[in-house]
Every structure is written in structure tokens, then in C-alpha cells.
C-alpha positions in Angstrom: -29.2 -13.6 11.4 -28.1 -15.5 14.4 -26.0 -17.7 12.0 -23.9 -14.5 11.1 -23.4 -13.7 15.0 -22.0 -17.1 15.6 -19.7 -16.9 12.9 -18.5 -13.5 14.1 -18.3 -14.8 17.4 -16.4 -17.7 16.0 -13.9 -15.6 14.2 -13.4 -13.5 16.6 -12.8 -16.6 19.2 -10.4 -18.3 16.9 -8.2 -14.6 16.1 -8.0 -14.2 19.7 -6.8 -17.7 20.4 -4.6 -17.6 17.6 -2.7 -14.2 18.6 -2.8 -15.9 21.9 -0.5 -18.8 20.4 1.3 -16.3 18.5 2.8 -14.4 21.9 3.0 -17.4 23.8 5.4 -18.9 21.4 7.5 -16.4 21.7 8.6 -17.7 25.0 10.3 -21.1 22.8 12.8 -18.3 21.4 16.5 -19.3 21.9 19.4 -16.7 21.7 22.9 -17.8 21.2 25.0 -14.2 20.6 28.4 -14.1 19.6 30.4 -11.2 20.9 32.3 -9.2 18.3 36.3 -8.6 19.3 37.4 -5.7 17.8 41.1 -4.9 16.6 41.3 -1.7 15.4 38.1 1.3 15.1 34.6 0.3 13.9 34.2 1.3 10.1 30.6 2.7 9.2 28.9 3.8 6.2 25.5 6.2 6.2 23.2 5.6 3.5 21.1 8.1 3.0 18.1 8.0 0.0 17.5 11.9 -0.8 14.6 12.6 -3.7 14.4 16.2 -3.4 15.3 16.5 0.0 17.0 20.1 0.1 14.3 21.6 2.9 15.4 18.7 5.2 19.4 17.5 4.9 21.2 19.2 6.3 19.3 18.9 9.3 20.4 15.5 9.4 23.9 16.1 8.1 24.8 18.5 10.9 23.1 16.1 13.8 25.9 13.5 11.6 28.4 15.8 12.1 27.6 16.4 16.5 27.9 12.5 17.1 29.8 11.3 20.3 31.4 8.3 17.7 32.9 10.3 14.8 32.9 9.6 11.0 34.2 11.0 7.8 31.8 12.8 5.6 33.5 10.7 3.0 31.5 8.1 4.5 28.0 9.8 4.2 26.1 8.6 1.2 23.5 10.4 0.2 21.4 9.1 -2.8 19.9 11.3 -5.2 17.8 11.0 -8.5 19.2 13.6 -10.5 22.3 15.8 -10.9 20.0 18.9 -10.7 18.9 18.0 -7.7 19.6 21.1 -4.8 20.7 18.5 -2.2 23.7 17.4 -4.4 24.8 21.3 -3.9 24.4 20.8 -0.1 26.1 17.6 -0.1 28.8 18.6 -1.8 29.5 21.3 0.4 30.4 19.7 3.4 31.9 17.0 1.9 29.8 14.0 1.6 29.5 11.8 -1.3 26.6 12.5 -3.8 25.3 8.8 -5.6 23.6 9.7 -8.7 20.7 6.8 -9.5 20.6 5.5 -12.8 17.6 3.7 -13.0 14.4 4.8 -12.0 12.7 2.8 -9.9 11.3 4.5 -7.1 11.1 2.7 -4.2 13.7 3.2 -1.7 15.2 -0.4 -1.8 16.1 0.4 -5.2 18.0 3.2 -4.2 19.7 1.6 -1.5 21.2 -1.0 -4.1 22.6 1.0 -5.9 24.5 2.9 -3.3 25.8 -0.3 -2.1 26.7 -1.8 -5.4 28.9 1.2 -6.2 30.5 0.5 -2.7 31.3 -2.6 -3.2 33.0 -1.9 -6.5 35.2 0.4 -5.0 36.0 -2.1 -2.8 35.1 0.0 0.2 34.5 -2.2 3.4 32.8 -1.4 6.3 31.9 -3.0 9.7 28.2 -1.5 9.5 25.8 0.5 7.1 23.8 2.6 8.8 20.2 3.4 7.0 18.3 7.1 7.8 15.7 8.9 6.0 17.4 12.7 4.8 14.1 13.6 7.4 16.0 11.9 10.3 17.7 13.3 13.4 19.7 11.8 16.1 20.9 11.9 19.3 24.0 12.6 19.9 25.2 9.1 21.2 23.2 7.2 18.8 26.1 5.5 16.3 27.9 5.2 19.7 25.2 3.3 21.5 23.9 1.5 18.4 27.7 0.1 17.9 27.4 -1.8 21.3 24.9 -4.1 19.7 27.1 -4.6 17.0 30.0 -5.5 19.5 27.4 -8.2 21.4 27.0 -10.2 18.5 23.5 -8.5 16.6 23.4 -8.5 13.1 21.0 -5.9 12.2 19.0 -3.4 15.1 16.6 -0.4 15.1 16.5 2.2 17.7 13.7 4.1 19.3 11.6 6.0 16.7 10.7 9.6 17.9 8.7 12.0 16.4 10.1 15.4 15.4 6.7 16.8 15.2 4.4 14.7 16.9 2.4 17.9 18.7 2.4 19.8 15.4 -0.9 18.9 14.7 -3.2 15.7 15.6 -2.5 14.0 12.0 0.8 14.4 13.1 0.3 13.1 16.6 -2.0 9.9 15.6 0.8 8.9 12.9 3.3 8.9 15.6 0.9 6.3 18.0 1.8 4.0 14.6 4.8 3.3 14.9 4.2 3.1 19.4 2.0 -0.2 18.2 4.9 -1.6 16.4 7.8 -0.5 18.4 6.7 -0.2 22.3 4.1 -2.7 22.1 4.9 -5.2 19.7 8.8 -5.1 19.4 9.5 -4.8 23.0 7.8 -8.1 23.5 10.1 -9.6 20.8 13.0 -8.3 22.5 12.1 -9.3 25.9 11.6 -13.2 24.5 14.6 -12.7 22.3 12.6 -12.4 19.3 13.3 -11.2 15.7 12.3 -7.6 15.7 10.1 -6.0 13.3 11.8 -2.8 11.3 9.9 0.2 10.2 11.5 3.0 8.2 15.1 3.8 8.9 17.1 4.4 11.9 18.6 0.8 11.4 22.0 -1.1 11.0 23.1 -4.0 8.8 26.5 -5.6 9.1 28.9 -5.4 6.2 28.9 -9.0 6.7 25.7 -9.6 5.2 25.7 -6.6 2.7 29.1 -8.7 1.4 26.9 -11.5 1.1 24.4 -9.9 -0.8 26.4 -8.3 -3.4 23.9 -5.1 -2.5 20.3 -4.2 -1.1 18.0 -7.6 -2.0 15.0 -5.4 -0.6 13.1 -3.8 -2.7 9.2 -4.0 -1.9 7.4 -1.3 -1.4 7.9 -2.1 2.4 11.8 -3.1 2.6 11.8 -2.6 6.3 9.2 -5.5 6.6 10.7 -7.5 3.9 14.0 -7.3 5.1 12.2 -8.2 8.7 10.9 -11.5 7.3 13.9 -12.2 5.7 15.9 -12.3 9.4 13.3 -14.0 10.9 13.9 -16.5 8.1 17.5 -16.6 8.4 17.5 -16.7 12.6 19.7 -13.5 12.1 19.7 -11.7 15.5 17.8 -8.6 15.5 17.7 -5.5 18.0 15.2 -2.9 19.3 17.1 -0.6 21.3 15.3 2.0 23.4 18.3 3.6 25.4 18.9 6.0 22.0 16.5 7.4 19.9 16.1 8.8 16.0 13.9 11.4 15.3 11.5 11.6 12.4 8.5 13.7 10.6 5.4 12.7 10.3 3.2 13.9 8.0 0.3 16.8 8.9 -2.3 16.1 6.3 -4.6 13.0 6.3 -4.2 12.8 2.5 -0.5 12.2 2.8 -1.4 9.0 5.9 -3.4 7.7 3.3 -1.1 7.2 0.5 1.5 5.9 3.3 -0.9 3.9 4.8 -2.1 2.0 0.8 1.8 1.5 0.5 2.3 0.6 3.7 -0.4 -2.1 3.6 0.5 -3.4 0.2 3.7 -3.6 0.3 2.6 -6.3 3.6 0.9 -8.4 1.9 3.6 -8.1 -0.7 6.4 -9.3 1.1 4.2 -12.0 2.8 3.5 -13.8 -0.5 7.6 -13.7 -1.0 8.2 -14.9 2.6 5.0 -16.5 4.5 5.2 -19.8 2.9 9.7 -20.4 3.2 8.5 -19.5 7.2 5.9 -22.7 7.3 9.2 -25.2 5.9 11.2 -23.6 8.6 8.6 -24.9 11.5 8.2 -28.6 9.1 11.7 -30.1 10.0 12.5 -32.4 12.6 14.8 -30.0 14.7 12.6 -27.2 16.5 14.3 -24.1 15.1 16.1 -21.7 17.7 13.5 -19.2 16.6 10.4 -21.3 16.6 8.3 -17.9 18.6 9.6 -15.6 15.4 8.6 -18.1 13.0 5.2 -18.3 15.0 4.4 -15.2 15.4 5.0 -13.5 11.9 3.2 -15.9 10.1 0.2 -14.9 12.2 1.1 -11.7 11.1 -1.7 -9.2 11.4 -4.0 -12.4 10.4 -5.6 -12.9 14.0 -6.7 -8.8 14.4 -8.0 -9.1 10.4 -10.3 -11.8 11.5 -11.4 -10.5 15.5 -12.0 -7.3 12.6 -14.3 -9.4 10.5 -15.6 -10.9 13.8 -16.9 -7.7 15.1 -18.4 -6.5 11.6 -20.4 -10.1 11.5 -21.8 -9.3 14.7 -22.8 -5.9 14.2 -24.5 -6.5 11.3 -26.3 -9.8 12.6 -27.6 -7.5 15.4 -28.4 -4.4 13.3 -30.5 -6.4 10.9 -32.4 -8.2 13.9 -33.2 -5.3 15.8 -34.5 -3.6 12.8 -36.9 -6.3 11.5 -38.0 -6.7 15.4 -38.3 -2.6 15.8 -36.8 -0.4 13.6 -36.8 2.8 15.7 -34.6 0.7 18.3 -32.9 -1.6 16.1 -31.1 1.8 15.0 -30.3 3.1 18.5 -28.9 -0.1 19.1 -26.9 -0.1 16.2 -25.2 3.3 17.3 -24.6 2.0 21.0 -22.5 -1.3 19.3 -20.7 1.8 17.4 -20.2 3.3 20.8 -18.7 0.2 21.9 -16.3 -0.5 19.6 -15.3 3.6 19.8 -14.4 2.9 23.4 -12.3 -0.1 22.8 -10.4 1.7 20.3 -10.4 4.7 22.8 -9.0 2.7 25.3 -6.3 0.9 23.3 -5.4 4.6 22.2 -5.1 5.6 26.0 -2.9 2.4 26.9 -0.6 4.0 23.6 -0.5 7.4 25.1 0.1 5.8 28.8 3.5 4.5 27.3 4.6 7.7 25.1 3.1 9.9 26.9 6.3 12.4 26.8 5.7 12.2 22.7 2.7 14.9 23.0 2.0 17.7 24.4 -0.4 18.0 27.7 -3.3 20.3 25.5 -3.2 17.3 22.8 -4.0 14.3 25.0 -7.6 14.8 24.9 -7.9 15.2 21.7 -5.7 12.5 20.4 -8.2 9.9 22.9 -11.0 10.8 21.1 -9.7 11.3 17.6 -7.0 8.3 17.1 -9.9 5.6 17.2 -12.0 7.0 13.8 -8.1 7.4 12.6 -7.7 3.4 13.4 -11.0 2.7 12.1 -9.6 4.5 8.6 -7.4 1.6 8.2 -10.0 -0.1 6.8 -11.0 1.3 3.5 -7.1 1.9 3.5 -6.9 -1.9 3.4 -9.5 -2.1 0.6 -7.9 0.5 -1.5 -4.7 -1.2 -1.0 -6.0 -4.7 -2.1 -8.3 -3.3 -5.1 -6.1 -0.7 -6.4 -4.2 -2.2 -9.6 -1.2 -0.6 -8.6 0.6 0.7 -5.8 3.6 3.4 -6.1 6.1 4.7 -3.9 5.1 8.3 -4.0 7.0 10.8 -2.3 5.8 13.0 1.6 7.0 16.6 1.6 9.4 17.0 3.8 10.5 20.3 5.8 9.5 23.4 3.6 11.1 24.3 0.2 14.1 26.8 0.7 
């Protein structure tokens, strides 16, 4: 039994240092920005992918439409699936272009290629292409604000992800602490070492520069937003998390729904880490030390170093657990449940460190509850992970937005 506890130990020693290298690294990170000149008004398209969206655009059209920077609804795109769908109605209405899919892949990639491809073919140009969920809200200033990164030289930025419902219910709320890991704790440390950011979901920009270059929308995993993040890490393209504007979002309200998000979510990872993972490694193998060297670190860790402190902590309670039962088995079991405990209140306190940062997310009444619930939430992860990895096949399957008119 003792052999198991050291390896646990071990792994968990070795995950620890190597998330330790990981952050550190970081610090190497060079920044060499170009500042944009502009001659006449910034051109921007919105892409929009809408399956069966009705309960939920025009939400999002309207908050378009109340924007500090104006556009033409002529420059809206919203993507669709079928002519019958009720959006295209909506769309139509205030006068935004309706793109009709003809193939039928569903992943949102997909969609977004062939938005751009029938952009670029009507030789259309734009400065920027701006990426939102037919869920999404903005702030008012948000294309205004997000356009200033564009004029210091970034090539592709996210802003600050905010829930529209994050007190609705505590599904809602722990789904929302999500995306606080990646964005307030995780991309604000990239930033502040001038690191590649990571994307999730929408809310983003890409310059028309690179969408030229691409010919249309190359991502198409079943986690673009992470694909597309490996691929500028790859490419040193500078990358933006901007917290002085914020996008709003829903989250979903039944645990069945984080589920099926969460199996995507987590295989679409490992997905576009078998694309990307091992063109990272050549990057870090030449003789010059690329200006990125922290990014490159630090996502090919990936989540690597918390899988194996995971596996580290699971070796150890089992090495103890099976000791303490052949020694006593009435106490081998209590002890079993205060290790439990333990791990409870690490996850408890993580959760509070969360809340502590986004505190203005969630109402007062739900604090409480989302301390004590978001670790079992967290622990969930796990046989999300297994179903992920096991499950023959993954599809993008679609969370009900809004309620049906």
C-alpha cells in the first residue's frame, strides 16, 4: 500500500512542479506590437451561428443595434441551418443578412466557414469579424472598446465573459465560476506576462488579415475557441483578454445540459491537442528562443499537471483507505471520509478564492450555497472526463436557449 502513497505523492510533486514551470515561464514572453494607422472608418463584420435561435436573437440584434461604434445591419451575418428556420423571419426584418448552410455539419466552426467563404466571394473586405453566440449581449461600448486593441497592433482578443443568468439558479451560477478559472485566473496571468490568451466561446475578434489568409474559418473541432487558441500560440499571433468591456451570455440551468457541454468541451481538448501539442514541442527545439517561449510552455502543459496532482490525490486515498481498513476496519472508514473532507475543503476554498474575484456575478443569498455546492460540481468533472475519453463519439448537440416564442 505504501508503494501506491509514494507514487501519489510523486505525481502529485512532479504536477505541481511542472505547473510551477509552466507559470514561471510565462515571465520569458516577449511582446513586440505594431500600432495600426487608420485612413478612413474601421470596417467590421458580425458573425453570428443561429440553429434555431428565434427565443434569443433579437436580444442580441437590438443590443447590435444600441452600440457607441455604429454598423450596418448589412454587415450582421447571421448563420442558419434551414430556410424554415423562424430566425431567418426576424433577421430579415431588420435587415441583416440570413446565410443559409449547405452542408450539415454541426459544429459551429463549420458554420462559421461558410459564412466567411461566401464573404469572401463577394469580395466583401473587412478590417475585423467579430464572433457572438445569437445568446450574446453587449455592452454598449463593446465594438468601440474592442476596436482599440485592434488599433494597438492585436490580432485576435476576447472580452470579459459575463453571465446573463448567473443567479438564476446554482447550475447556472457554478457554470459561470467556469469560465472565472479560464478567464480571471488563468488569462489574466497571460495577459499580465504578455501571453497568448486562451478563447472560450464567442465574444472575440479576428482580423480580416488573417481570415484573407485563410480563405475562411480553418477551426472546426468540437472546441474551435481552443483550437483556434493553439493555433495563435503557434503562430506568436498577439492575443487579447480585455476586462474594461464585457459580453454577456447564458448558461445553462439543468445539470444534464453541463454535462453534454462539459463531454464536448473535454473532447474536443484533447482533440485539438493531438492536432497542435506536438507542432508546439518543434517550436521550443530551434536554436533561437521563440518570442513566445512562456505560451509555448505553458499550453503544452496544458491541463496535464492538475490531471496528474488529480491522479496523485486518488493514489493516496486509496493507499490510505485500504491500510486503515486491513489495520481496523471500523476506523479505516472514518478515515476514509475525513481524506473526503479534505479534499471537499480544498475545492471549497478554491471555489471561495473564484467567488472573491466575481463576486458581483451572484447574488448575496447564492454565495453560501455556491461554496458548498461548486466543489461536488468540480469533482463531476471527472466521470465527465471518462465519458468524454470512452464514448465512441462526441457530437455538437445543441443548449436551449431563451424560451420558444
Amino acid at each position: 500500500m505504501w508503494i501506491l502513497g509514494l507514487i501519489g505523492l510523486g505525481l502529485i510533486l512532479f504536477g505541481g512542479g511542472w505547473f510551477l514551470r509552466a507559470i514561471l515561464a510565462l515571465k520569458r514572453n516577449r511582446l513586440a506590437l505594431k500600432a495600426r494607422v487608420r485612413t478612413k472608418a474601421i470596417s467590421i463584420a458580425i458573425l453570428i451561428p443561429a440553429r434555431d435561435e428565434s427565443a434569443v436573437i433579437l436580444n442580441l440584434l437590438k443590443s447590435l443595434e444600441q452600440q457607441t461604434l455604429k454598423i450596418n445591419s448589412t454587415d450582421i451575418y447571421v448563420i442558419v441551418e434551414s430556410e424554415n428556420d423562424p430566425t431567418v423571419k426576424l433577421c430579415e426584418d431588420r435587415g441583416v443578412q440570413v446565410v443559409v448552410r449547405q452542408t450539415k455539419l454541426a459544429r459551429k466552426g463549420a458554420a462559421l466557414d461558410e459564412a466567411v467563404k461566401q464573404i469572401l466571394k463577394s469580395d466583401k473586405t473587412y478590417d475585423l469579424y467579430f464572433v457572438f453566440d445569437a445568446d450574446n449581449t453587449l455592452s454598449r461600448d463593446y465594438l468601440e472598446k474592442m476596436t482599440t486593441l485592434y488599433d494597438q497592433g492585436y490580432a485576435m482578443a476576447t472580452g470579459y465573459r459575463m453571465p446573463q443568468n448567473g443567479s438564476q439558479n446554482l447550475i447556472a451560477a457554478v457554470s459561470a465560476l467556469t469560465f472565472t478559472m479560464v478567464n480571471v485566473l488563468g488569462n489574466r496571468t497571460r495577459v499580465k506576462h504578455h501571453g497568448n490568451v486562451i478563447f472560450s466561446g464567442t465574444g472575440l475578434f479576428v482580423t480580416g488579415e488573417l481570415v484573407q489568409k485563410w480563405g475562411g474559418w480553418p477551426f472546426q473541432s468540437l472546441t474551435e475557441d481552443y483550437e483556434m487558441s493553439l493555433y495563435a500560440t503557434l503562430e506568436n499571433i498577439p492575443t487579447y483578454y480585455y476586462e474594461e468591456t464585457c459580453f454577456y451570455d447564458e448558461q445553462p440551468t439543468r445539470y444534464r445540459q453541463t454535462v453534454m457541454q462539459r463531454v464536448r468541451w473535454i473532447r474536443g481538448y484533447f482533440d485539438a491537442r493531438k492536432i497542435y501539442v506536438a507542432k508546439l514541442k518543434q517550436c521550443l527545439r530551434g536554436q533561437v528562443r521563440p518570442a513566445n517561449y512562456g505560451s509555448l510552455v505553458r499550453e503544452i502543459a496544458g491541463v496535464g499537471p492538475l490531471i496528474l496532482i488529480v491522479i496523485g490525490l486518488v493514489l493516496i486515498l486509496l493507499a490510505s483507505g485500504l491500510t486503515w481498513l486491513l489495520a481496523d476496519f471500523h476506523h479505516g472508514w472514518w478515515s476514509i471520509i475525513l481524506l473526503l473532507f479534505a479534499i471537499y475543503g480544498i475545492l471549497m476554498i478554491t471555489t471561495i478564492v473564484m467567488l472573491s474575484r466575481e463576486r458581483t456575478k451572484f447574488r448575496s443569498t447564492l454565495i453560501w450555497k455556491i461554496c458548498l455546492f461548486n466543489p461536488l460540481y468540480l469533482l463531476t468533472y471527472i466521470p465527465c472526463a471518462l465519458k468524454a475519453i470512452l464514448s465512441p463519439k462526441v457530437n455538437w448537440d445543441k443548449i436551449q436557449h431563451g424560451k420558444k416564442p
